[in-house]
Backbone bond lengths (Angstrom), bond angles and torsions (degrees), N, CA, C in turn:
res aa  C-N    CA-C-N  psi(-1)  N-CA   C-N-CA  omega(-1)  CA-C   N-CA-C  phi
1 X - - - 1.471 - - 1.527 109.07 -
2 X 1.293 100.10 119.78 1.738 100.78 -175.90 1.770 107.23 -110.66
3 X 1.246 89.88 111.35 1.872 93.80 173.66 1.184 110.57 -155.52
4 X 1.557 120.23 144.97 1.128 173.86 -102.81 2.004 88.26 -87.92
5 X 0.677 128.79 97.24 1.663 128.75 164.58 1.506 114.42 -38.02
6 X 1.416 129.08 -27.22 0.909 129.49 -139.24 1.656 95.77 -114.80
7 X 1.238 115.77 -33.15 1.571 129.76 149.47 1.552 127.07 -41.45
8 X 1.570 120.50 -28.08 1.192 139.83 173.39 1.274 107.83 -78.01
9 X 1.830 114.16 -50.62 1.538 116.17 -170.55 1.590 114.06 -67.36
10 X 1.241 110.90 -11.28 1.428 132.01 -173.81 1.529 105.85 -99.40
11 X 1.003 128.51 -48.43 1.512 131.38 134.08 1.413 126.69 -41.00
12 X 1.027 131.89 12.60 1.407 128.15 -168.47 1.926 93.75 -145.32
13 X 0.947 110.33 -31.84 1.444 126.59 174.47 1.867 118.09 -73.83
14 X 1.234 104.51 -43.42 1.450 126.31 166.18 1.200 96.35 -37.93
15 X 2.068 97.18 -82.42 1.478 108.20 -166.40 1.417 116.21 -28.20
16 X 1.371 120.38 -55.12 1.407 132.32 -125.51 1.892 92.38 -93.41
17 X 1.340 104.40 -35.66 1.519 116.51 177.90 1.707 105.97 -85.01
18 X 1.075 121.46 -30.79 1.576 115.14 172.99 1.875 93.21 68.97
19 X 1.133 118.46 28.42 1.349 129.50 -171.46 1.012 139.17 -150.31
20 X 1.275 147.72 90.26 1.976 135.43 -155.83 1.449 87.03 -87.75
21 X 1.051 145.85 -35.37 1.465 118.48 -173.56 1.735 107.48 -76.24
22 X 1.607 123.54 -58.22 1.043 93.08 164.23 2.015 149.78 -68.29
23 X 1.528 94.08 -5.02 1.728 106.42 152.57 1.348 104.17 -48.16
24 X 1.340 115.12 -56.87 1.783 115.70 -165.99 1.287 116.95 -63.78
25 X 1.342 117.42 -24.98 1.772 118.51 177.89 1.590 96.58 -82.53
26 X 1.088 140.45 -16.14 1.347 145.45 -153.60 1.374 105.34 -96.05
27 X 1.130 113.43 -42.46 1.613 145.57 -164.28 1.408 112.41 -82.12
28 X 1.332 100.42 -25.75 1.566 105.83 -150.57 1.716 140.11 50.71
29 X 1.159 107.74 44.04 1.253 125.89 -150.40 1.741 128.55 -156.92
30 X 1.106 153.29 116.94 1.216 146.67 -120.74 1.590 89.92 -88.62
31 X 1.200 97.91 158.24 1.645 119.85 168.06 1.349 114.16 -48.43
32 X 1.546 114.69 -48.57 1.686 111.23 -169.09 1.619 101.42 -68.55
33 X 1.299 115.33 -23.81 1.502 112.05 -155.27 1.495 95.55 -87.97
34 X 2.217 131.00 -30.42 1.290 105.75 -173.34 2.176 103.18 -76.13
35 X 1.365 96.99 -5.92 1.863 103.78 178.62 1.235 114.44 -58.71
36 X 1.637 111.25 -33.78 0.993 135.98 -137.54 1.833 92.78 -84.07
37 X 1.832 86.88 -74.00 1.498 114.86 162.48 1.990 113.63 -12.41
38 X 1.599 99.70 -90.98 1.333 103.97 174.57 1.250 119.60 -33.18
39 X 1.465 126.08 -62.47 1.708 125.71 -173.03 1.103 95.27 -56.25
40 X 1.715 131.36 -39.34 1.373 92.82 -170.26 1.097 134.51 -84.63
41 X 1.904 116.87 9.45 1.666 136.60 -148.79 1.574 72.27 -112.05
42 X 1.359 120.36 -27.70 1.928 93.59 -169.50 1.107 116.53 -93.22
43 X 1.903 118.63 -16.53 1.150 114.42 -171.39 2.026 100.99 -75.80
44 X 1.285 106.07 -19.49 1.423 116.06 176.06 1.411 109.60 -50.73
45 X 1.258 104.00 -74.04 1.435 121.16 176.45 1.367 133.26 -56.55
46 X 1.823 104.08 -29.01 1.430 106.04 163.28 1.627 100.48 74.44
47 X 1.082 100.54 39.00 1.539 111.37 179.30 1.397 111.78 -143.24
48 X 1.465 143.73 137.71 1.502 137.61 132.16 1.834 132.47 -52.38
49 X 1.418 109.85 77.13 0.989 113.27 165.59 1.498 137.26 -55.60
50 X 1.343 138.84 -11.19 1.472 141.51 -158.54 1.449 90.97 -156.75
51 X 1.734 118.99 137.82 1.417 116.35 160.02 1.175 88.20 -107.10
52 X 1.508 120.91 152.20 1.510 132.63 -176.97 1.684 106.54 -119.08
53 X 1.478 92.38 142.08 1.536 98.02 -171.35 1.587 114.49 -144.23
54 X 0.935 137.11 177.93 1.900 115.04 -171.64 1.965 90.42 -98.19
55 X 1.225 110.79 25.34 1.736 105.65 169.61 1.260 77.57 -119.95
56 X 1.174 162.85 -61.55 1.365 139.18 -168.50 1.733 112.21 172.12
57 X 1.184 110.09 -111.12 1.291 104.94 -161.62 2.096 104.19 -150.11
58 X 1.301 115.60 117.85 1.568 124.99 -169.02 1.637 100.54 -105.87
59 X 1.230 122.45 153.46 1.075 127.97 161.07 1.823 110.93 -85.21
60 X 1.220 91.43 138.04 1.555 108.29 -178.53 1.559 93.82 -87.38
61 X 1.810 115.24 179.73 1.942 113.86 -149.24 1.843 86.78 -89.78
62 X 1.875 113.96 -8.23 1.303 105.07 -152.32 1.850 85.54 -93.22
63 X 1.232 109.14 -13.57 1.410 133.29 -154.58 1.894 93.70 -77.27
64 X 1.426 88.48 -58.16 1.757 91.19 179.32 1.330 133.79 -58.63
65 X 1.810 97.04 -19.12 1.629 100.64 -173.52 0.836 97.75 -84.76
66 X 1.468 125.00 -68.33 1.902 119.18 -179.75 1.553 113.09 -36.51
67 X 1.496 137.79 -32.47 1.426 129.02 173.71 1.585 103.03 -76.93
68 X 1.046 112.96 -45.06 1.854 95.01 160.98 1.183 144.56 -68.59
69 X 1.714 99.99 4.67 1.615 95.84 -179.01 1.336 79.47 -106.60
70 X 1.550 148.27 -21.11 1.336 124.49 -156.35 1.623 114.28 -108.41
71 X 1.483 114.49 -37.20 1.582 105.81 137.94 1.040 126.70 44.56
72 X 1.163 86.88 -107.13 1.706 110.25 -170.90 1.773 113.27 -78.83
73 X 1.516 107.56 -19.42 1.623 94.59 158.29 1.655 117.94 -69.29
74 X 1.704 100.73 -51.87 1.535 82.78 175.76 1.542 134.81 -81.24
75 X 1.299 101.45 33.28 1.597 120.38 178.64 1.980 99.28 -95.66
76 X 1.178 103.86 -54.82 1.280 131.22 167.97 1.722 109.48 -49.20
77 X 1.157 97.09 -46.58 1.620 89.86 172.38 1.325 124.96 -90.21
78 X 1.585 116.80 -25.32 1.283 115.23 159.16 2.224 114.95 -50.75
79 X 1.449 91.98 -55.07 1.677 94.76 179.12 1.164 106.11 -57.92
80 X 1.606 138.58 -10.82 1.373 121.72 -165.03 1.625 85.30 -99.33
81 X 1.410 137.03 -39.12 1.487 119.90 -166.20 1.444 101.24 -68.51
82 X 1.738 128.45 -37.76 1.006 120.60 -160.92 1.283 114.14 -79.58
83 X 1.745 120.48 -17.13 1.650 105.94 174.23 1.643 93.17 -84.79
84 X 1.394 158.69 13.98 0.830 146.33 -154.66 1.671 101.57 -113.45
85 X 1.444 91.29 -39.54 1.786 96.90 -171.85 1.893 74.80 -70.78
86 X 1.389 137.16 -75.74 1.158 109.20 -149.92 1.448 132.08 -57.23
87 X 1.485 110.88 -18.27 1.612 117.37 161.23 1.888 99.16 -59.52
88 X 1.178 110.27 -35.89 1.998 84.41 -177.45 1.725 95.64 -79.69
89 X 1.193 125.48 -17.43 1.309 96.79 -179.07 1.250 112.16 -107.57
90 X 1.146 121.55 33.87 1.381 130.30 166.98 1.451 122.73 50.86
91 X 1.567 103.54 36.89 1.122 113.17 173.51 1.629 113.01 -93.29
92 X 1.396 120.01 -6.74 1.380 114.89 171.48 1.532 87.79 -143.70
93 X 1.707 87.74 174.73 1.452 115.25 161.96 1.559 127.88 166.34
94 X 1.375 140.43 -175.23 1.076 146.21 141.26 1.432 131.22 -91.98
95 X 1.190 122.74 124.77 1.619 112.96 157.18 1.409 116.54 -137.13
96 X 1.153 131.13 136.10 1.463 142.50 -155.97 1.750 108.44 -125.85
97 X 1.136 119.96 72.50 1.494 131.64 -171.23 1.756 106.57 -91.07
98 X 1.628 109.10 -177.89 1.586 107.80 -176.45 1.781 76.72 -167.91
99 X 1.702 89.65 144.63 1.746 76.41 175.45 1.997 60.08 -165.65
100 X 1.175 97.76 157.32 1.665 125.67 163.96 1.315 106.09 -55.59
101 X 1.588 115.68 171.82 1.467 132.12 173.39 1.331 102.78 -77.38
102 X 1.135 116.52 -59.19 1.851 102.01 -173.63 1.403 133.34 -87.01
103 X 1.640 105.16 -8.03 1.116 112.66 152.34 1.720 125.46 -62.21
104 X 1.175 96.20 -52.13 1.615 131.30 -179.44 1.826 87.49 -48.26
105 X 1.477 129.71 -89.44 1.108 132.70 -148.17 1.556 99.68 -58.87
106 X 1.582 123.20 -48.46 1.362 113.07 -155.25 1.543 103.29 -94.23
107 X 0.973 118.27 -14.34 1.553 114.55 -164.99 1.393 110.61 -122.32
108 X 1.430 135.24 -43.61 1.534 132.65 178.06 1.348 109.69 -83.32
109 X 1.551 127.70 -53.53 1.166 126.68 -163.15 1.569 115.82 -59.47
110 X 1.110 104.73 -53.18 1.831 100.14 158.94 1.537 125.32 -40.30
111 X 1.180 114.79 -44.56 1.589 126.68 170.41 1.223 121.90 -68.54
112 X 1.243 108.44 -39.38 1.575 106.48 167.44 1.769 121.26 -100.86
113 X 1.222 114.04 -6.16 1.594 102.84 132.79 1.291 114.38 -22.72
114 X 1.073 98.96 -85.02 1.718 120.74 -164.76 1.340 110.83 -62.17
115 X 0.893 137.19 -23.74 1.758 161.86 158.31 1.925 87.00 -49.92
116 X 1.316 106.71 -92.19 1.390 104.49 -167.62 1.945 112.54 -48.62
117 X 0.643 92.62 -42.99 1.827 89.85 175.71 1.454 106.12 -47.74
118 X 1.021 124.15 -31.71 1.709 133.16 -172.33 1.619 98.53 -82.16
119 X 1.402 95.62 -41.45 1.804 79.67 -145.32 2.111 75.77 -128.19
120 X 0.828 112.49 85.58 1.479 113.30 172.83 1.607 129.79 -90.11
121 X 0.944 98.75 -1.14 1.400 105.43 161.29 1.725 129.50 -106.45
122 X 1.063 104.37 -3.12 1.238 103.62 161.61 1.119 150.40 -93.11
123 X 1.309 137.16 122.22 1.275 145.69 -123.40 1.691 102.99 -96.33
124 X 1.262 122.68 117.40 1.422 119.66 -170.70 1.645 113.22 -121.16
125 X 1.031 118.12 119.40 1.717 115.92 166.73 1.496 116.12 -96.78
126 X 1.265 120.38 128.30 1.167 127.86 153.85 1.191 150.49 -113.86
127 X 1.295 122.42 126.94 1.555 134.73 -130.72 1.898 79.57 -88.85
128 X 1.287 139.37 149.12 1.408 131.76 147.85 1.504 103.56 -107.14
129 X 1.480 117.10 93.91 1.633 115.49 165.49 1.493 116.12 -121.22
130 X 1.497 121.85 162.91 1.280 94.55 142.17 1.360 134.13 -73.50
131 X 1.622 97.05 -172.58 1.601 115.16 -164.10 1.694 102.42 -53.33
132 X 1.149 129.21 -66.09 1.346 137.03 -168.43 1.551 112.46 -54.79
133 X 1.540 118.62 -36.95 1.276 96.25 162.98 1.109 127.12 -103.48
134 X 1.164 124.41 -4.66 2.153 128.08 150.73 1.251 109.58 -32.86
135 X 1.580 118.60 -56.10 1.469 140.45 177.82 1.744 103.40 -55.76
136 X 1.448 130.88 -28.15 1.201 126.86 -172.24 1.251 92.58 -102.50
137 X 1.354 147.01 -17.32 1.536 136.70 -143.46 1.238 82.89 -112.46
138 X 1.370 146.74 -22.24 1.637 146.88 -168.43 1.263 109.15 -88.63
139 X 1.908 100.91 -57.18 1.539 97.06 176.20 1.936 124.49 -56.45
140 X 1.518 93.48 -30.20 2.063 108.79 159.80 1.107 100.71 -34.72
141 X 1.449 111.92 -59.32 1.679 122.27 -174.88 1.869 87.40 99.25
142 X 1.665 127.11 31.78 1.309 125.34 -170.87 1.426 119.44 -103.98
143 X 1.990 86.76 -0.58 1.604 113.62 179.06 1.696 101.96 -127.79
144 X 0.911 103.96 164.82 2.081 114.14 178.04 1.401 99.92 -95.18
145 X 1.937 122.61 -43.71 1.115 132.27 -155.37 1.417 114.86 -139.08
146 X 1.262 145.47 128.23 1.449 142.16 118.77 1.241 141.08 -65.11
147 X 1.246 106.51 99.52 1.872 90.40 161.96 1.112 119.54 -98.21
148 X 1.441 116.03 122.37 1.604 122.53 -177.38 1.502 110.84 -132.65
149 X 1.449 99.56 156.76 1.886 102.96 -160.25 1.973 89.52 -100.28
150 X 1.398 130.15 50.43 1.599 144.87 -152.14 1.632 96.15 -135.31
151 X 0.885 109.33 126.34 1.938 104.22 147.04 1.363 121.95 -77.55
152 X 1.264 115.67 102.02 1.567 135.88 -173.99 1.426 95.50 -41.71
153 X 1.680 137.02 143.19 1.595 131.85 144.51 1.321 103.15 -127.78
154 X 1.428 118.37 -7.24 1.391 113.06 -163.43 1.700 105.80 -64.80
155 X 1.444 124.67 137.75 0.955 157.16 -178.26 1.545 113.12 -27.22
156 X 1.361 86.07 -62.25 1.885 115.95 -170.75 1.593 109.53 -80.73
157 X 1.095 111.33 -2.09 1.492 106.80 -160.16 1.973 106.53 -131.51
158 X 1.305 105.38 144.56 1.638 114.23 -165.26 1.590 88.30 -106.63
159 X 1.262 103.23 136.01 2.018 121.23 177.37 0.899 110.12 -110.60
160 X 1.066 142.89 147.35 1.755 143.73 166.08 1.840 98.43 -145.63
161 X 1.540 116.45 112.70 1.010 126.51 162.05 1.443 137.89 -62.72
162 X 1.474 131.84 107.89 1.198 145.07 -133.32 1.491 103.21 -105.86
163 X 1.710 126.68 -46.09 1.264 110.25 -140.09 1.750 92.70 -171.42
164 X 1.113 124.82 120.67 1.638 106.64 160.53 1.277 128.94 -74.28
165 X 1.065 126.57 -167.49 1.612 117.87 176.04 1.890 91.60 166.72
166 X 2.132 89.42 157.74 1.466 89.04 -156.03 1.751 83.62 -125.12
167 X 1.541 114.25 118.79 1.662 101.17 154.93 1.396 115.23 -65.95
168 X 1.325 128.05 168.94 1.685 144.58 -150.41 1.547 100.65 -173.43
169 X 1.558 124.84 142.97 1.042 148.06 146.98 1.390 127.19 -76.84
170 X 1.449 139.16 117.05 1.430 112.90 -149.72 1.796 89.36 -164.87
171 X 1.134 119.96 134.88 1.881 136.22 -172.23 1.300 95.35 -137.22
172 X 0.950 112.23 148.91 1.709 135.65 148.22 1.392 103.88 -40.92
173 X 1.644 109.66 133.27 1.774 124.21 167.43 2.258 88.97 -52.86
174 X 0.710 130.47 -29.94 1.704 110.19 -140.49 1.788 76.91 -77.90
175 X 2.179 117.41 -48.24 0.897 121.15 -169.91 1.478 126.49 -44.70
176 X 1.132 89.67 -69.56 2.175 105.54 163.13 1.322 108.10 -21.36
177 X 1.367 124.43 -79.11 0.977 154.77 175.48 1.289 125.33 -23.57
178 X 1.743 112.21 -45.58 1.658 118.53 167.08 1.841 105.95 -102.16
179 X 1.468 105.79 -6.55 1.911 98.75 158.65 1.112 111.95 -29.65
180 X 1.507 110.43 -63.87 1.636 138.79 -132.98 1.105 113.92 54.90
181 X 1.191 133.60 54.52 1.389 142.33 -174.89 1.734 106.41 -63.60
182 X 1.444 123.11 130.44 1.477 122.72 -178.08 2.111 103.19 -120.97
183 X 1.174 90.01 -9.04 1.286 95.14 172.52 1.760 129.77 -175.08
184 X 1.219 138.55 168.10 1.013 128.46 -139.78 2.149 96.27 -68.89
185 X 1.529 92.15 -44.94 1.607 99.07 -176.52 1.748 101.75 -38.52
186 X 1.231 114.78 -45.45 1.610 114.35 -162.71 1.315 113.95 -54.00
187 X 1.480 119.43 -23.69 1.606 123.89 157.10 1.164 122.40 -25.99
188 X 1.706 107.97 -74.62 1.259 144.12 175.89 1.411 103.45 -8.78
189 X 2.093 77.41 -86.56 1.862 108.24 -157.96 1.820 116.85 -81.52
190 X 1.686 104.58 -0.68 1.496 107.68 168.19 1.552 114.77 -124.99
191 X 1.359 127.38 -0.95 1.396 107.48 178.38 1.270 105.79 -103.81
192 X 1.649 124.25 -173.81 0.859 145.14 176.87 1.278 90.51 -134.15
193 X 1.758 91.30 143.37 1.679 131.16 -174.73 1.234 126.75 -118.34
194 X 1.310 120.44 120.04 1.260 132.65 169.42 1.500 133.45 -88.98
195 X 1.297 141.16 93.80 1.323 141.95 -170.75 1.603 117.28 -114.66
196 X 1.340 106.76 175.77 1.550 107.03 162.36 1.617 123.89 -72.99
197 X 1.401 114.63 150.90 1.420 97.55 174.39 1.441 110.28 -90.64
198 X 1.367 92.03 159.02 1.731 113.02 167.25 1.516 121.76 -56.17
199 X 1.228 123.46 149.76 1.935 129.69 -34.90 1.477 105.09 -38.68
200 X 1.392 122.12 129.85 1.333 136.21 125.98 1.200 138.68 -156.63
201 X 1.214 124.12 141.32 1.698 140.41 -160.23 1.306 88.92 -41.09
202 X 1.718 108.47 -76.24 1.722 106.40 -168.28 1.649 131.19 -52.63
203 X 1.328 103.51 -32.50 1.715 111.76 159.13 1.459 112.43 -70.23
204 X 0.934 102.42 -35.87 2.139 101.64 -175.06 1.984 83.83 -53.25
205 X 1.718 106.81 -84.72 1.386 93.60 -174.65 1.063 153.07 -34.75
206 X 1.841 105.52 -32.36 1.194 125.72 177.90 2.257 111.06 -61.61
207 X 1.203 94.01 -47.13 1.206 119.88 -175.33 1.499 97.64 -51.16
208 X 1.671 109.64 -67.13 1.646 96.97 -179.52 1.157 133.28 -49.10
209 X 1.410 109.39 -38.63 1.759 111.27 -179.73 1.172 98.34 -62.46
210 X 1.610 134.09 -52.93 1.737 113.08 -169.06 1.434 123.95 -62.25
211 X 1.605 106.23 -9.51 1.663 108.19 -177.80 1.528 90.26 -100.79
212 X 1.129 129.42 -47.88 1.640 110.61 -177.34 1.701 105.41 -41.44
213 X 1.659 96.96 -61.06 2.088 88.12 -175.16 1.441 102.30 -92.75
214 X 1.755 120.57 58.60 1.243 103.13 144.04 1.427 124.79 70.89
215 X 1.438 117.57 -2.91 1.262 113.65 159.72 1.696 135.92 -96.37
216 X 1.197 98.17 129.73 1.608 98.15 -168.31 1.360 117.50 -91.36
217 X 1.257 130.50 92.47 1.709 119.15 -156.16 1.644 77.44 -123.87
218 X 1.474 105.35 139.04 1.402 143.60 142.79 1.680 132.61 -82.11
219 X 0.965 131.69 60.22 1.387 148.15 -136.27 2.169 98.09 -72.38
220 X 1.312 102.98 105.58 1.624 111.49 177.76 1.373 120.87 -51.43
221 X 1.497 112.27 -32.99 1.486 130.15 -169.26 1.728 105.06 -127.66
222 X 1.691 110.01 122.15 1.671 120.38 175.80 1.086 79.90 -117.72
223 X 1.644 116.33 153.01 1.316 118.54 122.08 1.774 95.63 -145.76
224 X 1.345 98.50 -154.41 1.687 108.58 -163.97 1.463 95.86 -112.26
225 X 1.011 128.77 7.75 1.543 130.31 -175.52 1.347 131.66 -134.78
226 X 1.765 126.15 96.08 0.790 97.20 -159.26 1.612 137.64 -85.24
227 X 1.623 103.92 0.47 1.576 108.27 160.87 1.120 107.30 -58.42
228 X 1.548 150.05 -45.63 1.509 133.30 179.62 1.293 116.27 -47.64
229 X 1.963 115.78 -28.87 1.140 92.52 -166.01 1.571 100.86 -104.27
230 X 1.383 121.67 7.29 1.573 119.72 158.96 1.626 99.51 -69.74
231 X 1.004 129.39 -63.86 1.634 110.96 -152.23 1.768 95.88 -67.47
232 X 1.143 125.60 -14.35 1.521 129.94 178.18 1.472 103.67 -59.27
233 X 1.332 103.06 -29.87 2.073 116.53 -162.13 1.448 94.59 -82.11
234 X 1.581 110.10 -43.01 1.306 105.25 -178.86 1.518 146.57 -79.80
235 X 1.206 78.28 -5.46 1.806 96.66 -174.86 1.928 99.53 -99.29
236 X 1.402 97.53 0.26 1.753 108.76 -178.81 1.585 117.35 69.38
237 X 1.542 106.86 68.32 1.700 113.14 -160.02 2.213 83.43 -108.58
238 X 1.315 98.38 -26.11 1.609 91.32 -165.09 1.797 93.29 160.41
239 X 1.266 64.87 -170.31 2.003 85.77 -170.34 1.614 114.03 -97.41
240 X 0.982 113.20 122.61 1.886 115.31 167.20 1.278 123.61 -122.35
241 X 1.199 121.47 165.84 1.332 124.13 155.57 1.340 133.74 -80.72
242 X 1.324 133.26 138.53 1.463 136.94 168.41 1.335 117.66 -131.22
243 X 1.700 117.51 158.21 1.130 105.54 167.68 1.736 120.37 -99.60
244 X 1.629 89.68 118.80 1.623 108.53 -174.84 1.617 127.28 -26.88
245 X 1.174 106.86 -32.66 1.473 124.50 174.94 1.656 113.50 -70.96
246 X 1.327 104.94 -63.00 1.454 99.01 153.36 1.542 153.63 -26.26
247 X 1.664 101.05 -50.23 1.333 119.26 -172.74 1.652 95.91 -90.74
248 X 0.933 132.29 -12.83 1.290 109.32 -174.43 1.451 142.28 -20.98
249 X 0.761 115.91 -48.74 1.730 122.39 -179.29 2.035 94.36 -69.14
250 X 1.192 120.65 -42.74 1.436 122.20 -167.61 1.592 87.87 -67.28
251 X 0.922 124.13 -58.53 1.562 140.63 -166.94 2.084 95.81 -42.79
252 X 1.387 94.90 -84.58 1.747 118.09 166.45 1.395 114.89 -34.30
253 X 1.391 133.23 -18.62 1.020 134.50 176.89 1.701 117.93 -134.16
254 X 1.634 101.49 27.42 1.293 105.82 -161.28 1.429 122.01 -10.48
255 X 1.459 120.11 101.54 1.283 150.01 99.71 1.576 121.51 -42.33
256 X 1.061 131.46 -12.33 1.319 156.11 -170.16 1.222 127.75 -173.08
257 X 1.372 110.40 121.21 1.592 119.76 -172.75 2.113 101.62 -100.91
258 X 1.714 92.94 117.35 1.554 73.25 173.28 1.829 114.67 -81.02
259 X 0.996 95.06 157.84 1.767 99.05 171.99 1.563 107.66 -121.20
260 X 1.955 84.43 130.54 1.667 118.31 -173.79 1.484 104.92 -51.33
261 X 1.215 114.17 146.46 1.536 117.15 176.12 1.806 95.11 -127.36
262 X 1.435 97.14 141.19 1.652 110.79 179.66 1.712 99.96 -59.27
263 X 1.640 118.63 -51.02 1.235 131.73 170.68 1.369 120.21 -104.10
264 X 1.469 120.37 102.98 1.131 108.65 -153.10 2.108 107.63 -91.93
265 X 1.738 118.08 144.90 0.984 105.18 -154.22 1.798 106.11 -67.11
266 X 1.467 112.50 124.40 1.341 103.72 166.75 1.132 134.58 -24.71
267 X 1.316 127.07 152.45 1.699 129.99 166.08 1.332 120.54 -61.78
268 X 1.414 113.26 156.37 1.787 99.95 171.55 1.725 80.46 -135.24
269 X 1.429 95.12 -160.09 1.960 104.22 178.58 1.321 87.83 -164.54
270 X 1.752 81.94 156.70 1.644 109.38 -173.79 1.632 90.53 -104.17
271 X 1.436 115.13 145.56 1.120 134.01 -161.81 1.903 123.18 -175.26
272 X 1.174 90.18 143.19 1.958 105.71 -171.77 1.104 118.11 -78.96
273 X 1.515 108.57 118.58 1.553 123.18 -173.40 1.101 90.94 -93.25
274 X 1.845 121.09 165.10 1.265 139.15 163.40 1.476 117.42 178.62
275 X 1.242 122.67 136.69 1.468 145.00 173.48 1.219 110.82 -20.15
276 X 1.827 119.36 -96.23 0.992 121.27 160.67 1.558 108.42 -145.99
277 X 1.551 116.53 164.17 1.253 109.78 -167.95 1.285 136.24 -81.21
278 X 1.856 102.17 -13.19 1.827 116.04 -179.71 1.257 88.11 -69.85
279 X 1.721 140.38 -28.08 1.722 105.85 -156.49 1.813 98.34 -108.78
280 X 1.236 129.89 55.18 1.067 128.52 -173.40 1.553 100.71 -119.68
281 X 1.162 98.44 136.83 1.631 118.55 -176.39 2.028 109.08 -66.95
282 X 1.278 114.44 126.91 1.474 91.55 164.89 1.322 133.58 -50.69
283 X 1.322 118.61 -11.40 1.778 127.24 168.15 1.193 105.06 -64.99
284 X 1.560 127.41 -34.71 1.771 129.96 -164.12 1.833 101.35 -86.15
285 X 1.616 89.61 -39.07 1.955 70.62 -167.45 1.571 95.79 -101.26
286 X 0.964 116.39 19.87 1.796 119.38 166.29 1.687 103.00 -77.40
287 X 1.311 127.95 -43.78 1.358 152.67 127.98 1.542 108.81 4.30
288 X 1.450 82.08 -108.30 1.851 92.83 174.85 1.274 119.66 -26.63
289 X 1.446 120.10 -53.45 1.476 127.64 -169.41 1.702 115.42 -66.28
290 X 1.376 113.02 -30.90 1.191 136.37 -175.22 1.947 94.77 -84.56
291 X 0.764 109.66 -35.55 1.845 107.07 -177.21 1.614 99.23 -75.50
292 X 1.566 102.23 -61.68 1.624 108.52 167.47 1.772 119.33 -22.72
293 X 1.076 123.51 -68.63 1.550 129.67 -172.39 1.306 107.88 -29.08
């Protein structure tokens, strides 16, 4: 039986007013038309819904069941407009992001401080992976968002560039110092290097620049973290990379001496991955826009 939804809400309005004239102010809509409405929901149904009386209008016993079976839909539909207006007003939401540890600590978490103060009711998960599988957990579509410090090419996936940032080579003054370094090559062919281990975005890059210019480094010290391998730099274990922006204060107060490169390693940027943009929640690109600024 196919009929009119809108015949029910008018039926459900009746009930609740015990009144077709005040249904009709409710409705926005003339008196003859909610009369109209009902006869035509009963001739559907083949039922007498309303006994009419010059006090107004009663539900008949066939009258009560149909308002108890429907109820609770338009209870359900009232709660569905009202979390809806608050998703447009950005009083709720979901967002389900993944961003790395050192991306995550030095670069988002400050931002989204300030993110949550704005928008405090919205409910945020965060994935802690690396870059390569953030990049797989999005294309899943098992995340809303990536932030990764990568230049996006993948096919399936929309990039928006956030932020530059500079990797740096950088040892302890005590380290440098007992090298005897006489020139930049002496890096190379006398230190020992500390990096991330494999898979990772920042070693993948790092890696290319030393094979584009020809350097062959075998790195003594991996781990998966790259604060382990700063305080490693500092205690004078070898040489690593950081990103310069980051270290600042270590840098400014050398705790770490960076070392000059003849070619210095290009920039990359941290930047927002995502699926596609029609299926994004206003909580996700409320997000974006707020990272954007």
């Amino acid at each position: 039986m196919n009929i009119d939804l809108n015949l029910y809400r008018v039926f459900f309005t009746v009930s609740s007013c015990k009144n077709i004239s005040r249904a009709a102010e409710i409705l926005f809509v003339s008196q003859p038309a909610v009369s109209k409405s009902i006869k035509s929901l009963e001739n559907s149904l083949k039922v007498t819904l309303f006994s009419r009386s010059s006090k107004g209008v009663t539900l008949t016993p066939e009258g009560e069941i149909l308002l108890n079976h429907i109820k609770n839909a338009f209870d359900e539909f009232t709660l569905g407009e009202h979390i809806l207006q608050k998703l447009k007003n950005k009083e709720m939401g979901n967002i389900n992001l993944g961003v790395s540890t050192t991306i995550g600590k030095s670069y988002f978490l400050p931002k989204f401080h300030e993110f949550i103060k704005e928008y405090p009711y919205f409910k945020i998960k965060i994935v802690n992976k690396p870059t390569f599988d953030t990049i797989k957990l999005v294309q899943e579509e098992k995340l809303d968002l990536g932030i990764i410090a990568v230049n996006s090419n993948e096919d399936d996936l929309q990039y928006i560039k956030l932020w530059q940032m500079h990797d740096i080579l950088v040892a302890s003054s005590d380290y440098l110092e007992n090298l005897n370094i006489r020139s930049i090559d002496d890096i190379f062919t006398k230190g020992s290097f500390m990096f991330l281990e494999k898979p990772n975005a920042t070693r993948e890059f790092l890696d290319n620049y030393f094979i584009k210019h020809n350097f062959n480094i075998t790195p003594d010290i991996e781990a998966s973290n790259m604060d382990f391998l700063i305080e490693c730099a500092k205690i004078g274990l070898g040489i690593t990379s950081v990103v310069k922006e980051f270290l600042y204060n270590d840098l400014k107060n050398k705790n770490l001496i960076e070392i000059p490169l003849d070619v210095p390693i290009p920039p990359r940027h941290i930047g927002i991955i995502y699926k596609d943009s029609s299926s994004l929640s206003i909580a996700v690109k409320t997000l974006i826009d707020f990272l954007r600024k």
